[in-house]
N, C-alpha and C positions, 0 to 999 in steps of 0.2 A: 872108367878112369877119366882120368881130365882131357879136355880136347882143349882147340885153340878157336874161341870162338870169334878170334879177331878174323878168322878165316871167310865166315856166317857170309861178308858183303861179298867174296867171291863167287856164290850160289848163284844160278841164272837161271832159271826155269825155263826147258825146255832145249838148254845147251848144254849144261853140265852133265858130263857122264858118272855110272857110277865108281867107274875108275877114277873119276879125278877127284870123287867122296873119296873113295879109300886112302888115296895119296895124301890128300888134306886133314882127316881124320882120325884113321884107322881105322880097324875094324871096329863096328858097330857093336854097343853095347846088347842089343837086341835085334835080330830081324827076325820080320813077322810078313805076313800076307794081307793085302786088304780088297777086298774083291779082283784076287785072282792076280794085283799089283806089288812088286815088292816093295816094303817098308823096312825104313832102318831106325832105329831108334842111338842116340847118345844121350846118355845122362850123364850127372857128376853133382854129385852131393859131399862138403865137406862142412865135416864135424867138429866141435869144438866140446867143451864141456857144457855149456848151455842147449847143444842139442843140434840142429843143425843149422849151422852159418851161413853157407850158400849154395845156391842150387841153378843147373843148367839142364835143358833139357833139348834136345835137337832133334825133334823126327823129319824126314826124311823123305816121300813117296817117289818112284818113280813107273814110269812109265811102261808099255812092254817090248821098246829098245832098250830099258836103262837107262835112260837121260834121266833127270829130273822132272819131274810133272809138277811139283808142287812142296813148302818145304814150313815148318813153323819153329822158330824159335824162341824160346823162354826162361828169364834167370831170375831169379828172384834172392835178395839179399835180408835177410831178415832185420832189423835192427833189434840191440840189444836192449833188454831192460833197463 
């Protein structure tokens, strides 16, 4: 679903718990492992009849207290024909 990615500049690597991901986002479209570290994934893709419009994507790594370790954001807005 949609997140708020006006939230993204509140992220601080190294401070941010992932309590206060949850709080800000919600529960993760996907978590996954990445040597042995939890990973959250948010996406959010909306569709129009040309296909898809716009796209965000938010992963997530953190650490093995759950702080944040490290974090990438990407949106992409297609332009129309």
């Amino acid at each position: 679903g949609n997140f708020d990615s006006s939230q993204i500049n509140s992220i601080q690597n190294h401070l941010t718990t992932q309590e206060q991901i949850f709080e800000r986002f919600g529960a993760p479209f996907k978590k996954g492992l990445e040597n042995g570290q939890a990973m959250w994934t948010y996406q959010y893709d909306k569709w129009n009849a040309l296909g898809s419009a716009q796209s965000k994507d938010l992963v997530i790594l953190f650490d093995n207290k759950n702080i944040v370790k490290a974090y990438r954001f990407t949106t992409s807005n297609p332009k129309k024909p």
